[in-house]
N, C-alpha and C positions, 0 to 999 in steps of 0.2 A: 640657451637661446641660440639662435642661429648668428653664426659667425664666417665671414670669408676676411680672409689676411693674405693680400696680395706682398711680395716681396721681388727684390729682381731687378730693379726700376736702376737708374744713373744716367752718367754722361759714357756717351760714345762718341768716337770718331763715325761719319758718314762711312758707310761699306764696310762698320762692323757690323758685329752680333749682339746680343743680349738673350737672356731666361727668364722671362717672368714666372714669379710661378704664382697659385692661390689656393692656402690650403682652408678648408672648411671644416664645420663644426654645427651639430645643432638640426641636422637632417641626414635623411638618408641620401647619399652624395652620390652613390651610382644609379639609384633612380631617375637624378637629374638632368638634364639640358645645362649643360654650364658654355660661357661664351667670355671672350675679353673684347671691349669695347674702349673707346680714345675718345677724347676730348682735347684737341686743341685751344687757344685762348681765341677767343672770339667765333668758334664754332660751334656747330650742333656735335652733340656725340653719337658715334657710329659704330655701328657693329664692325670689328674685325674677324673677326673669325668665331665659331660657334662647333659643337663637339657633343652629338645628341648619347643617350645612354648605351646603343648599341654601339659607338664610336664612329658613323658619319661624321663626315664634316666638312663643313663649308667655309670659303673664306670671302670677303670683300675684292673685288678688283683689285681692287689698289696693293696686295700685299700677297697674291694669288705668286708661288713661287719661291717668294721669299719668308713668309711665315708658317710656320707648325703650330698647331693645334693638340697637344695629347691629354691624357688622363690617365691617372693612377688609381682605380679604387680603391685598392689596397691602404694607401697614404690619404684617400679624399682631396688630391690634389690633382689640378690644372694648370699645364705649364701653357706658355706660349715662347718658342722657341724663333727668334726676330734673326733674321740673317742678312747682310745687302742694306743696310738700315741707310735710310735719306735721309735730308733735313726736315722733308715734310711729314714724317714719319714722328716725330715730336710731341705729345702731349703726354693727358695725365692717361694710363691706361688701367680701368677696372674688371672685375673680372664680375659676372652674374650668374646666379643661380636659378634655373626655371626660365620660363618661357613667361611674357607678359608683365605683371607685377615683379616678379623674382625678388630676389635678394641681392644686395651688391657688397660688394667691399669697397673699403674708401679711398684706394688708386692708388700710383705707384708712379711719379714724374720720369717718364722718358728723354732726356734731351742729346738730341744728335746733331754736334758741331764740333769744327775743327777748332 
């Protein structure tokens, strides 16, 4: 069955770093569109950044500069490499598979405070 396992996730100081990564299972993973999206408490969740099979890639304003997008098909994994990290930078962050319905993994708590 299809499986993403996001890892990576803790507490940072503001104007550190983090690695998320999200390793898969259960499809063919470089065929795919893979993206990591946040959810803050009280908010909708958003696309962060997105990583299509040919390795385009796009990011959200808000993280344009300070976030990397990559991909391993080798491993079936997608990192999201967080650099510059705010406070509003804070939520649960998932990783998905596919464009529209996709498949998701079940997130990875980011929290950035001093």
């Amino acid at each position: 069955q299809v499986q993403l396992v996001e890892s990576g996730g803790g507490l940072v100081q503001p104007g550190g770093s983090l690695t998320l990564s999200c390793t898969a299972s259960g499809f063919s993973f470089s065929d795919y569109a893979m993206s990591w999206h946040r959810q803050a408490p009280g908010k909708e969740r958003e696309l962060v950044a997105i990583i299509i099979s040919s390795g385009i890639r796009n990011y959200a304003d808000s993280v344009k500069g300070r976030f990397t997008i990559s991909r391993d098909n080798a491993k079936n994994t997608v990192y999201l490499q967080m650099n510059s990290l705010k406070p509003e930078d804070a939520a649960v962050y998932s990783c998905k598979a596919g464009v529209g319905h996709g498949y998701w993994g079940q997130g990875t708590q980011v929290t950035v405070s001093s």
